[in-house]
C-alpha distance (Angstrom), angle and dihedral (degrees) to the residues before:
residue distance angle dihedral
X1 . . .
X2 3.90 . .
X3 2.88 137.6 .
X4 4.06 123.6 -121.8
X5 4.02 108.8 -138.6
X6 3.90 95.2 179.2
X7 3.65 114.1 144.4
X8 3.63 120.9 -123.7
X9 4.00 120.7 -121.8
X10 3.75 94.5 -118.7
X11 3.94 88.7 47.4
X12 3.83 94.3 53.9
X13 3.83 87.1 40.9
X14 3.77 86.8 56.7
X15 3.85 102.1 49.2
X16 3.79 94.2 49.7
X17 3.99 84.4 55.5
X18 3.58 91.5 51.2
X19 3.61 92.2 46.2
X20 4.04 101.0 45.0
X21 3.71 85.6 47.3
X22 4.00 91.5 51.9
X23 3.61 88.6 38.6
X24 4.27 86.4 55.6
X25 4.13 90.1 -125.2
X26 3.79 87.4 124.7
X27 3.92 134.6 35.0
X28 3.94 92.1 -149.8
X29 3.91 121.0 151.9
X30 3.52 108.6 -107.7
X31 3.78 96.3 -118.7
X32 4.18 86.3 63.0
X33 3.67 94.2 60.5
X34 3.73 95.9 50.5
X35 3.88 87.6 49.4
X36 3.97 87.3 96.4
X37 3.98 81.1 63.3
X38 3.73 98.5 56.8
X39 4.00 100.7 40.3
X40 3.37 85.8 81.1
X41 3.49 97.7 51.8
X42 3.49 94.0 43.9
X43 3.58 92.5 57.3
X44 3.61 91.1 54.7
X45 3.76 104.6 51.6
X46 3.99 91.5 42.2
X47 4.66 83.3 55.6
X48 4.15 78.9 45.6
X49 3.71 91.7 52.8
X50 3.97 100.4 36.4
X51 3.92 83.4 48.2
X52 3.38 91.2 50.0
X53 4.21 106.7 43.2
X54 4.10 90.9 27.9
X55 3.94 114.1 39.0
X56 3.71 87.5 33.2
């Protein structure tokens, strides 16, 4: 069995962020380049609560 090591979209989106905003190429807060980091887990608590207040 191997193992797949493909890179999701938001995670490359997210480490050339991080790295333009090291580099100084943009002047974003800090809490816009980690966005890529919480769409996912955004997406996951609003299928939690739709599960929970609509199929319920």
């Amino acid at each position: 069995m191997s193992k797949s090591s493909a890179v999701s979209a938001t995670e490359l989106l997210q480490i050339v962020f991080i790295v333009l905003k090291l580099c100084g190429v943009i002047e974003w807060s800090w809490w816009i380049v980690l966005l890529p980091t919480l769409i996912p887990v955004v997406l996951m608590i609003g299928a939690l609560v739709f599960v929970h207040f609509v199929i319920r």
